[in-house]
C-alpha positions as semicolon CSV with decimal commas, in nm:
position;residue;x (nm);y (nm);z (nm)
1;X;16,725;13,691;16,657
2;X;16,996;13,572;16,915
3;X;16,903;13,168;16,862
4;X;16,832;13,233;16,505
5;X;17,197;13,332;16,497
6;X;17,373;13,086;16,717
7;X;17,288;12,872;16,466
8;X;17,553;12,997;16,229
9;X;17,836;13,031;16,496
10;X;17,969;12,711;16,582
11;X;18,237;12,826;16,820
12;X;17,959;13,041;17,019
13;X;17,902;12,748;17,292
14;X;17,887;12,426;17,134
15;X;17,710;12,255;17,418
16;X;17,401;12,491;17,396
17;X;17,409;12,378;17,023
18;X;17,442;12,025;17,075
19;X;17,114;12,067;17,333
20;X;16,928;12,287;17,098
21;X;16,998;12,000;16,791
22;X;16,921;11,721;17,002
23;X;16,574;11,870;17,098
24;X;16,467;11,996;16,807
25;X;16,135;11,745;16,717
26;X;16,140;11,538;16,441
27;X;15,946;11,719;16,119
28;X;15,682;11,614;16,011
29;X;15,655;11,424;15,714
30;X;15,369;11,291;15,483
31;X;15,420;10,884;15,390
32;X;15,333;10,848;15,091
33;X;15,202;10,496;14,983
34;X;15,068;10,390;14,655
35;X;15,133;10,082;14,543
36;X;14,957;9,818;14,410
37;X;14,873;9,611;14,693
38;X;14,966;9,858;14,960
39;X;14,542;9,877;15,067
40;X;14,574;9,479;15,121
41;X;14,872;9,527;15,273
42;X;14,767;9,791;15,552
43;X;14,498;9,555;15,635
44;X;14,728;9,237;15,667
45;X;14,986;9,469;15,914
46;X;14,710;9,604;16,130
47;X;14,573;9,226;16,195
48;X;14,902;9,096;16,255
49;X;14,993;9,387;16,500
50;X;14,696;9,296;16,655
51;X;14,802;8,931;16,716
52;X;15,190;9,012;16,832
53;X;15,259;8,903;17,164
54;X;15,368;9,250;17,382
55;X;15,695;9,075;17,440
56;X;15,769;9,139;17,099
57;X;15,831;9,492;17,006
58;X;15,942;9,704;16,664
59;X;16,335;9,628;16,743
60;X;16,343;9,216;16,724
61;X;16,075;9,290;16,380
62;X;16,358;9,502;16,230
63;X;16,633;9,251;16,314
64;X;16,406;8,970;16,180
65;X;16,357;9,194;15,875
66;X;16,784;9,207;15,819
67;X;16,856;8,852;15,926
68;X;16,591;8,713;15,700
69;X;16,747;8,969;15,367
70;X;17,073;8,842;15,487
71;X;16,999;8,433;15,451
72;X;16,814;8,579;15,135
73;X;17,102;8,679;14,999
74;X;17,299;8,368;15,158
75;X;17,041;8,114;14,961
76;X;17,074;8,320;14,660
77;X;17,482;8,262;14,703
78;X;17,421;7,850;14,762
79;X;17,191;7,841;14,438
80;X;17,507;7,811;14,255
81;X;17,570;7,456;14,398
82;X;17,166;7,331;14,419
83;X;16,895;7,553;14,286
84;X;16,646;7,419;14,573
85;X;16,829;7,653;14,779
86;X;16,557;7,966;14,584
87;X;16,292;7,815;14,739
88;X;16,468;7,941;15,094
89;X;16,516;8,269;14,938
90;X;16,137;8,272;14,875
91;X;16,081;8,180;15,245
92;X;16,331;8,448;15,375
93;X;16,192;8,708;15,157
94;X;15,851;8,639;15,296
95;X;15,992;8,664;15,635
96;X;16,187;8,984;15,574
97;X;15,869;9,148;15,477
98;X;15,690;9,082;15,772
99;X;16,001;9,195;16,017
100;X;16,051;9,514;15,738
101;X;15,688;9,606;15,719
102;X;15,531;9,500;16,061
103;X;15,780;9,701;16,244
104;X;15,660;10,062;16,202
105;X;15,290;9,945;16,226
106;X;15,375;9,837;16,548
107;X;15,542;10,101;16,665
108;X;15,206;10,283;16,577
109;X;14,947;10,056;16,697
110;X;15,138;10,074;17,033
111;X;15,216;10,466;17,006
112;X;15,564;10,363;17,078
113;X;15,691;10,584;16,827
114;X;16,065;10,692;16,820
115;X;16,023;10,853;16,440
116;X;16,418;11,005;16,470
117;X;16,547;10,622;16,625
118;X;16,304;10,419;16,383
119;X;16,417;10,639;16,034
120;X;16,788;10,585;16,087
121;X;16,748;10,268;16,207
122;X;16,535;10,133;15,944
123;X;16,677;10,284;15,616
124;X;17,010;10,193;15,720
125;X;16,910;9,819;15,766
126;X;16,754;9,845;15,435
127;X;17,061;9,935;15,307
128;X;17,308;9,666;15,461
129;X;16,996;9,383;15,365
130;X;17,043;9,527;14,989
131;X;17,438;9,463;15,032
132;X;17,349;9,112;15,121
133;X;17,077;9,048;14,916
134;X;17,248;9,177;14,560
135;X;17,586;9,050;14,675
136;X;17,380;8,701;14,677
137;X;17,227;8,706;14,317
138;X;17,587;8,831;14,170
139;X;17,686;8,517;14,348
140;X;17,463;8,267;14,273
141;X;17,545;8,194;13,852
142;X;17,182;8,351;13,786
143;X;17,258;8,705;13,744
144;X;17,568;8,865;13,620
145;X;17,747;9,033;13,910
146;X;17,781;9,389;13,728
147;X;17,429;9,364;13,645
148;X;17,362;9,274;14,068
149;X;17,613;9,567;14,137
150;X;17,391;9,793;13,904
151;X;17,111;9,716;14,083
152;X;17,231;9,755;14,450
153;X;17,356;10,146;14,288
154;X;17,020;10,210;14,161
155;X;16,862;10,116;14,496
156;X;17,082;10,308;14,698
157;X;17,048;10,635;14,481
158;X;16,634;10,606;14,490
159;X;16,712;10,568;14,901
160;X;16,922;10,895;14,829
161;X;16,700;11,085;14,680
162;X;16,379;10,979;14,876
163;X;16,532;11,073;15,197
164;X;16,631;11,448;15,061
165;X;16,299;11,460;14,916
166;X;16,198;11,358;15,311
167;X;16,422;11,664;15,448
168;X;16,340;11,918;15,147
169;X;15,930;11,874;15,095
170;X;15,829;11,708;15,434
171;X;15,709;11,432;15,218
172;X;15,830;11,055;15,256
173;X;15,815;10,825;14,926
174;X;15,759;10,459;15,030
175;X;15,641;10,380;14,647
176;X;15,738;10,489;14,301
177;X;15,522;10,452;14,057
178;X;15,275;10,239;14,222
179;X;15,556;9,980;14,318
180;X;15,683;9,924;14,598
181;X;15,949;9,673;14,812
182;X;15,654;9,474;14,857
183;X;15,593;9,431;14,483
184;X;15,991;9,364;14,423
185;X;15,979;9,082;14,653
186;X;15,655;8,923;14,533
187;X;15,872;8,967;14,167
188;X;16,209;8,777;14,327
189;X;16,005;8,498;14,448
190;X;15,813;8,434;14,123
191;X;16,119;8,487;13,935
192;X;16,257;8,198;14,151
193;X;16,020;7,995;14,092
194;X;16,072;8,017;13,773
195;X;16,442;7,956;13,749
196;X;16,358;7,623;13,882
197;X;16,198;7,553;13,542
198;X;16,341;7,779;13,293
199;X;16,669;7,967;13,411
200;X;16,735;8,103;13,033
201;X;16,498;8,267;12,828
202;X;16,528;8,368;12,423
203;X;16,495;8,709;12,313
204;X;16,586;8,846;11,967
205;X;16,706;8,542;11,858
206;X;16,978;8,520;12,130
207;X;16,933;8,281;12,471
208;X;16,943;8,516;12,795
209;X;16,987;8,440;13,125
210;X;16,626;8,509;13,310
211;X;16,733;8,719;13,597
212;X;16,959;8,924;13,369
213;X;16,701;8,989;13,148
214;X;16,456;9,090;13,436
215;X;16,771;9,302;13,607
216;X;16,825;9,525;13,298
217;X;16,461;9,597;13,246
218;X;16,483;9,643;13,657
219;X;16,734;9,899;13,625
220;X;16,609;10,092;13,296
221;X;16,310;10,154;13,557
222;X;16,495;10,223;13,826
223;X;16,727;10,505;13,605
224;X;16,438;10,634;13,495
225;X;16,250;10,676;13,829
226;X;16,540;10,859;13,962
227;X;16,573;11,126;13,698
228;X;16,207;11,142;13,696
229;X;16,151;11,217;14,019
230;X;16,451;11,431;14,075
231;X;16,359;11,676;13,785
232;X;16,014;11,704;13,967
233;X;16,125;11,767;14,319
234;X;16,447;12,029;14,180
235;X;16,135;12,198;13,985
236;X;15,884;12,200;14,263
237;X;16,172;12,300;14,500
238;X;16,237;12,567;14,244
239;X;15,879;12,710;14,251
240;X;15,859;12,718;14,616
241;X;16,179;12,901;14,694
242;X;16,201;13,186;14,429
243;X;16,486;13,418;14,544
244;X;16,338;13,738;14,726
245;X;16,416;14,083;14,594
246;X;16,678;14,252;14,850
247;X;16,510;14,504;15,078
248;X;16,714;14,846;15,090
């Protein structure tokens, strides 16, 4: 009853707080994983974690993983002046997944897990790579910037809501949907390719920039995910925690 209380009186001792927070253990959570090539992709992760050299652990993977989103975002940026420069983006991209993804598997293969360290760590990166990745396309003359900024608000309020669906039901989203980063990327660096050929497309009579075509329809999705999945999780939540009559 004592510790249950301390927890609601700050000014009790706040160094027996700060050592009761601090070794609290992580919760548990449930990763949930369903996207379309995420079977393929397990296999792929456990190979390659296989192969790493032991001088390479999860923390240069999730540095690779931001530098290569940040010269993603960077060749997205030079496209303005020379349109070769997508074909880097596709290369970065490809390298940003294996530094995003390979990281964790690592970390697990090796049962070097730090699951407190690695969360923060890793959805934080994801976060500043978005910054540079979005800020790049509203740069580069193939998507207008509001539509990039869109976007980049979308992503961060699915992050949002995934992580307080993480704290609330002990159950961590990696896909929505069946589609995952891995799918988005394999989208950007088609998409690319295609701008090489055809950066405009026609629709309804009217000539439409590709990417801004591809970003609308990219955030209707992502709008719609979001309410989706927070009217399930408030109702679920809802369900589970029905007030209790007071005893007298």
């Amino acid at each position: 009853m004592a510790s249950g209380m301390m927890q609601f009186c700050e000014q009790e001792d706040p160094k027996v707080l700060f050592e009761m927070r601090r070794a609290r253990p992580f919760p548990d959570m449930r990763r949930v994983q369903e996207s379309w090539v995420a079977a393929i992709e397990k296999k792929a992760l456990l190979w390659l974690a296989a192969l790493t050299p032991q001088w390479i652990g999860p923390d240069y993977l999730t540095l690779l993983g931001l530098a290569a989103q940040i010269g993603a975002g960077l060749c997205y940026a030079l496209a303005r002046w020379n349109k070769y420069a997508l074909l880097g983006a596709i290369l970065f991209l490809a390298l940003n997944w294996l530094g995003d993804s390979l990281d964790g598997t690592l970390a697990r293969v090796r049962q070097r897990l730090r699951p407190r360290y690695g969360f923060y760590v890793d959805h934080m990166v994801d976060s500043f790579g978005a910054l540079a990745l979005m800020g790049g396309l509203a740069l580069s003359g193939f998507m207008h910037p509001w539509i990039a900024i869109g976007l980049l608000v979308g992503f961060l309020m699915l992050s949002i809501q995934s992580y307080l669906a993480t704290h609330a039901l002990g159950e961590f989203r990696l896909s929505f949907w069946r589609f995952g980063p891995t799918e988005l990327r394999i989208l950007l660096a088609v998409g690319n390719l295609a701008l090489l050929g055809k950066p405009r497309v026609h629709f309804l009579g009217e000539q439409y920039r590709l990417f801004d075509v591809g970003g609308v329809i990219g955030l209707a999705g992502m709008v719609l995910m979001l309410i989706c999945f927070t009217l399930q999780n408030t109702l679920r939540l809802y369900r589970e925690e029905r007030p209790q009559s007071p005893v007298c």
